[in-house]
C-alpha positions as CSV (number, residue, x, y, z in Angstrom):
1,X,0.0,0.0,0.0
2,X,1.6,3.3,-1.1
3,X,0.6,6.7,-0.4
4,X,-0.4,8.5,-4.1
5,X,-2.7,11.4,-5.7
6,X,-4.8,10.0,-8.0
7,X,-6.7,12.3,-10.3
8,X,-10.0,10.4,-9.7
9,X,-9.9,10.3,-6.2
10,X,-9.0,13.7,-5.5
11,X,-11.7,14.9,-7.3
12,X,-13.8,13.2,-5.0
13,X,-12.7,13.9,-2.2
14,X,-12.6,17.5,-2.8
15,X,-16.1,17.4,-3.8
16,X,-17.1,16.4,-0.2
17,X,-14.9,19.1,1.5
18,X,-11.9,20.6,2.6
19,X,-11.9,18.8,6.0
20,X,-10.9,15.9,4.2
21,X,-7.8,17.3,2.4
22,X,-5.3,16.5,5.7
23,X,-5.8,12.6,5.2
24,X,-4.2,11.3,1.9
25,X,-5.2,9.0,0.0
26,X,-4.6,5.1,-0.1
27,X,-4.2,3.3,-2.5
28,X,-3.0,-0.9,-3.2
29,X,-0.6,-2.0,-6.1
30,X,-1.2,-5.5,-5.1
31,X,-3.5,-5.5,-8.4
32,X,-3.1,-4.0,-11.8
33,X,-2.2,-1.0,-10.8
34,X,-3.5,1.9,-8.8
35,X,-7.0,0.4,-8.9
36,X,-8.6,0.6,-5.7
37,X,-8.4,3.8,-3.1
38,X,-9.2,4.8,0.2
39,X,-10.3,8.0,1.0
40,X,-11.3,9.3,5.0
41,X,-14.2,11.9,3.9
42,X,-15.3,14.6,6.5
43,X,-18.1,16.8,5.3
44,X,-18.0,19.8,7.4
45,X,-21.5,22.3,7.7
46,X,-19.9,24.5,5.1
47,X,-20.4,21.9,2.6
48,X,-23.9,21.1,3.5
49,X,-27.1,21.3,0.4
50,X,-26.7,19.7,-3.4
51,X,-22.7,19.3,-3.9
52,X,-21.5,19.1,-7.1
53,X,-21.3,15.7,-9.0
54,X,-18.9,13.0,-9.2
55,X,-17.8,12.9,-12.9
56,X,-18.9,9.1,-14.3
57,X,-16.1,6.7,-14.5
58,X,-16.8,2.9,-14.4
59,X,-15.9,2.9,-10.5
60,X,-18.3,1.6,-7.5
61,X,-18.0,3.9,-4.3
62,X,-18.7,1.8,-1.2
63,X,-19.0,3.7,2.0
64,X,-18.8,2.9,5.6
65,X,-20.1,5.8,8.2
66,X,-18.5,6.1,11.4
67,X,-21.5,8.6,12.6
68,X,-24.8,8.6,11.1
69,X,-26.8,11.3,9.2
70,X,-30.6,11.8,9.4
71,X,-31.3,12.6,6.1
72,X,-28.9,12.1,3.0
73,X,-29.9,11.4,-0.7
74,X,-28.1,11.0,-4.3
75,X,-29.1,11.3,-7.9
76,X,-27.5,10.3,-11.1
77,X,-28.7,11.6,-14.5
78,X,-31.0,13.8,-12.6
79,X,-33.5,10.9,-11.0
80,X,-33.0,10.1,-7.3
81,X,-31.4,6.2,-6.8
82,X,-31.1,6.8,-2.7
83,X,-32.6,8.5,0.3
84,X,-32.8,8.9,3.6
85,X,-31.0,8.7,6.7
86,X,-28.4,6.3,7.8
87,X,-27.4,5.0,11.0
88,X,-23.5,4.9,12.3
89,X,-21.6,1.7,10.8
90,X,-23.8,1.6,7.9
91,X,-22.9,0.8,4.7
92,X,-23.5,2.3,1.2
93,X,-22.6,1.2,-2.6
94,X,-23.0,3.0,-5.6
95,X,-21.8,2.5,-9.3
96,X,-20.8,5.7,-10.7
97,X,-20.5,4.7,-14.4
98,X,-23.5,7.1,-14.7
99,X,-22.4,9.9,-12.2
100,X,-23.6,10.6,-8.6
101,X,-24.5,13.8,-7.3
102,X,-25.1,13.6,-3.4
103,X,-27.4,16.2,-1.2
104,X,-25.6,17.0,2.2
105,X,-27.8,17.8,4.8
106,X,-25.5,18.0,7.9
107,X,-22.0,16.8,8.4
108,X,-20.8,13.2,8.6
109,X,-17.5,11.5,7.9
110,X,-16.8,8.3,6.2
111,X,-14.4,5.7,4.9
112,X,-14.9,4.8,1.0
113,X,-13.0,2.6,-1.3
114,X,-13.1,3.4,-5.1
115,X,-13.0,0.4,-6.6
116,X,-12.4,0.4,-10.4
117,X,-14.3,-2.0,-12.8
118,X,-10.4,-3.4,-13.5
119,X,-9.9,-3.9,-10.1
120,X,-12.8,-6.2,-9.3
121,X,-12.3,-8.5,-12.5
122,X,-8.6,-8.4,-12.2
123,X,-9.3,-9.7,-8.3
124,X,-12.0,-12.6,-9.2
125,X,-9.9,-14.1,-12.1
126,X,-6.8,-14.0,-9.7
127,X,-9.2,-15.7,-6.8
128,X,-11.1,-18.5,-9.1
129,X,-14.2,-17.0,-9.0
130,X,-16.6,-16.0,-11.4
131,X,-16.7,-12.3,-12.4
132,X,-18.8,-10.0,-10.9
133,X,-20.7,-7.5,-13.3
134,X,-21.5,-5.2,-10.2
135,X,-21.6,-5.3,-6.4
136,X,-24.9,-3.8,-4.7
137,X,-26.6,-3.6,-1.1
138,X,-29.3,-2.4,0.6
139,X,-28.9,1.6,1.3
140,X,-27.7,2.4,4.6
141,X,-27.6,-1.9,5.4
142,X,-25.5,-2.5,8.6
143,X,-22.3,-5.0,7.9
144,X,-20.5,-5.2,10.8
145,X,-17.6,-7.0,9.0
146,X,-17.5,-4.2,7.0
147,X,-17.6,-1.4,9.8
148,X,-14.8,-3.7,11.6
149,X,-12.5,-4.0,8.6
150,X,-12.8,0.0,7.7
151,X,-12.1,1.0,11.0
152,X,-8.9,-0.7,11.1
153,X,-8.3,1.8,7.9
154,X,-8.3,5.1,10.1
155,X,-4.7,4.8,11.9
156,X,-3.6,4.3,8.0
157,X,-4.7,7.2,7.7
158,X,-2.9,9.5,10.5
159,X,0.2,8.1,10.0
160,X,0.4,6.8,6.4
161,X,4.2,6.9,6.5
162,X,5.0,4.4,9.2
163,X,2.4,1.9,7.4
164,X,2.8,-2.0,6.6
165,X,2.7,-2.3,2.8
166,X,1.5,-6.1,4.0
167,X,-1.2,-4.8,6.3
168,X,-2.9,-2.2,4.7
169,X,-2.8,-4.5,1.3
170,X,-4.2,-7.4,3.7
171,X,-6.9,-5.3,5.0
172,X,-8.1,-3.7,1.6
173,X,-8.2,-6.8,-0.3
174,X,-10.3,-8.8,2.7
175,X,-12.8,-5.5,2.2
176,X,-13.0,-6.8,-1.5
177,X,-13.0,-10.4,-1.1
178,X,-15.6,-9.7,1.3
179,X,-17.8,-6.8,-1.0
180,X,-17.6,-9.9,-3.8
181,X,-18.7,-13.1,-2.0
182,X,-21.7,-11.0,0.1
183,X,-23.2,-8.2,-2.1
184,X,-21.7,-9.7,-6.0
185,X,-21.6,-12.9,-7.2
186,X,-21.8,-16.4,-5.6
187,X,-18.0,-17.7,-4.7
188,X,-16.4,-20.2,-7.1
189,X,-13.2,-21.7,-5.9
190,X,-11.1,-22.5,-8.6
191,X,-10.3,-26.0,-9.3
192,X,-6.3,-24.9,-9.5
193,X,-6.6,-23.7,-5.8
194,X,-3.9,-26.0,-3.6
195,X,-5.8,-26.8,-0.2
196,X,-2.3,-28.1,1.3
197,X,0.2,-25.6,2.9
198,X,3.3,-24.4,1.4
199,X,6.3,-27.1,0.3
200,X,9.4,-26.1,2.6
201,X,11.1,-24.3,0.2
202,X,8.5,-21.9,0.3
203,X,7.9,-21.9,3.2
204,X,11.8,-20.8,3.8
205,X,11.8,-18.4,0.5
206,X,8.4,-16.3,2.3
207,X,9.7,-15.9,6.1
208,X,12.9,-15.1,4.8
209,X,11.3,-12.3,3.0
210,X,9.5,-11.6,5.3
211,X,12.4,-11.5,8.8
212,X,14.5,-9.4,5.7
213,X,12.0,-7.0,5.9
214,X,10.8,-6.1,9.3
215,X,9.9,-2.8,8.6
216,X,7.1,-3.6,6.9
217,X,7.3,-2.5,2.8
218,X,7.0,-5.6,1.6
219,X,3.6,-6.4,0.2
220,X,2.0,-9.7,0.1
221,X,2.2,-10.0,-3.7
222,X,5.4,-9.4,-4.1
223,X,5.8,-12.7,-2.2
224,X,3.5,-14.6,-3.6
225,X,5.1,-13.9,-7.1
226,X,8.4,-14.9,-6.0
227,X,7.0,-18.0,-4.8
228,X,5.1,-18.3,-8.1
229,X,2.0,-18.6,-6.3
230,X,-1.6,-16.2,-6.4
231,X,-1.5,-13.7,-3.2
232,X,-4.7,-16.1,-1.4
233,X,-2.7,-19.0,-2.2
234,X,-0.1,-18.0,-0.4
235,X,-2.3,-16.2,2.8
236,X,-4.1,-19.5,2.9
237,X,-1.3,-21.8,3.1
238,X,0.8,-20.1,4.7
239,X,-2.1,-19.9,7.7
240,X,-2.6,-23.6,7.7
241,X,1.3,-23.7,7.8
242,X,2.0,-21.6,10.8
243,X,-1.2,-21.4,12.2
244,X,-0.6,-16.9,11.7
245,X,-1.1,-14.5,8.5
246,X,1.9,-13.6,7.6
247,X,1.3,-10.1,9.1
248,X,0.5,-12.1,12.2
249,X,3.8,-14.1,12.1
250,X,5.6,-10.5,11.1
251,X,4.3,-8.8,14.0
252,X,5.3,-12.0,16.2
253,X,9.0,-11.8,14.8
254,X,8.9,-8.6,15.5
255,X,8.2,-9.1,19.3
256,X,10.9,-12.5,19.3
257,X,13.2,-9.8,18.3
258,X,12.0,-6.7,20.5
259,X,12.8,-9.3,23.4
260,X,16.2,-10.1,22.7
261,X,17.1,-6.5,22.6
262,X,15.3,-6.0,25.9
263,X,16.7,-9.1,27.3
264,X,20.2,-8.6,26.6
265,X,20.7,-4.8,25.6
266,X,20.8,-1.4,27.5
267,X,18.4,0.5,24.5
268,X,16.0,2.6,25.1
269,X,12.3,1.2,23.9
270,X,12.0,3.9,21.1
271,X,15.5,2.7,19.5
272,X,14.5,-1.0,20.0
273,X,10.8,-0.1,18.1
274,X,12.7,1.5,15.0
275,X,15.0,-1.7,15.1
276,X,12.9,-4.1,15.2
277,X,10.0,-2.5,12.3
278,X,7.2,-0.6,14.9
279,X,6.0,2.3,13.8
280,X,6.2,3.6,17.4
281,X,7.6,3.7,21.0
282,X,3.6,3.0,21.5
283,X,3.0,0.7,18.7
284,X,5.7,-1.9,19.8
285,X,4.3,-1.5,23.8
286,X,0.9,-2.3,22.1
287,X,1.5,-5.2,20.0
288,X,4.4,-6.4,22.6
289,X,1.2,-6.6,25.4
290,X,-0.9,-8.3,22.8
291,X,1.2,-10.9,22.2
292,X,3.2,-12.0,25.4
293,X,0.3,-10.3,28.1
294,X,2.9,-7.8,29.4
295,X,4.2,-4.6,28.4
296,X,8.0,-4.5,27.5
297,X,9.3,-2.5,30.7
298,X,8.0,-5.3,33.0
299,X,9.2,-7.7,30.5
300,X,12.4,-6.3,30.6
301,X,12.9,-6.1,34.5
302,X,11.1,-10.0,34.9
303,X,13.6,-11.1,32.2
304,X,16.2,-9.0,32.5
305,X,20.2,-11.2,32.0
């Protein structure tokens, strides 16, 4: 996942206001391309009443609202396709191939993904499954899958710079897998798909990509294609494997490391974060408590050689 300004998506986002300008925007390569982006929208009361419309592209606009709005609606061509309010978590898809033109009535923020027509039939023929000619919901339907896997978008957002290419692709592309399989088309497996873990040699070849590059940059395609395997191949099996994602097993290396460092060295927890791929003096505290039910100072003084 790489921070980038693309045309599309910057029109949108300055469509629904300035308040949303101090977040960039996301967007994964682990496709063809530039082809899905994340945008954090704040509409602010100055840009409340008919806003101007989004120019038509072949690109579906799904929306997640961390506060609700009483009363919202949209129109494309001029005929009204949605109204009404909708509640916090809810969930919103619309196909902009025709243009949308949305009527504010008080402020709200929310997370949406532009997802190009490329995107989704580059994703299902990747996956084994058949391709989707659209993706549609109920307005304003409640996903709590979806609200969970957005929210986990937000930190991306405040500090893009110190973000895991492998998590931020991991967490877009479950969004997708998940938009396909509940509001697109019924799931077909390919027959090709390997239901095994990986062979040793893989296994090897992906954690020593993956301990090479604790900081994070590496994203989960560009494993999977050194291991000439598809990106869910590799999640999958690597999973029944280990028994972790590999962002899970990452994250674990990361503390295995953290607590050698702690164990046998003198440095100072924000050195030992940069060293060992955390974004933060708070970030490794965080996951370090996660995973070993402790946070690294009392490890450190219980452990200390």
């Amino acid at each position: 996942m790489t921070i980038i300004r693309p045309l599309y998506g910057e029109k949108v986002r300055s469509i629904y206001g300035t308040g949303s300008n101090k977040f960039p925007i996301l967007s994964t390569h682990s496709l063809l391309g530039p082809q899905i982006s994340a945008l954090y929208v704040k509409v602010g009361q100055e840009r409340t009443g008919l806003l101007e419309p989004i120019p038509p592209e072949d690109t579906f606009i799904v929306s997640v609202s961390p506060t609700g709005a009483s009363q919202y609606e949209m129109f494309s061509r001029g005929q009204p396709i949605a109204s009404g309010g909708f509640s916090p978590d809810s969930l919103r898809i619309g196909h902009l191939i025709d243009g949308v033109q949305s009527h504010v009535y008080q402020p709200f923020e929310a997370i949406s993904l532009l997802i190009r027509r490329a995107a989704l039939d580059a994703f299902t023929e990747e996956e084994g499954y058949r391709r989707v000619e659209k993706i549609s919901c109920p307005y304003g339907i409640i996903d709590a899958t979806m609200a969970n896997l957005t929210k986990t978008l937000i930190p991306l957002f405040v500090c893009s710079q110190k973000t895991s290419a492998l998590f931020t692709d991991h967490v877009v592309l479950a969004i997708i897998d998940h938009l396909i399989t509940r509001y697109g088309a019924s799931r077909i497996i390919s027959t090709a798909q390997v239901r095994g873990g990986l062979t040793s040699s893989q296994m090897r070849l992906v954690q020593e990509m993956l301990f090479s590059d604790l900081g994070g940059k590496l994203r989960i395609a560009d494993v999977a294609k050194e291991c000439g395997i598809s990106r869910q191949h590799l999640t999958n099996s690597f999973k029944k494997s280990t028994g972790y994602s590999p962002h899970q097993w990452l994250q674990r290396t990361r503390v295995d490391r953290a607590k050698d460092m702690l164990k046998f060295t003198k440095y100072k927890l924000e050195y030992i974060a940069a060293q060992c791929g955390f974004a933060s003096q708070s970030h490794l505290t965080n996951v370090f408590k996660a995973i070993e039910g402790t946070p690294p100072t009392v490890w450190r003084r219980q452990n200390k050689n």
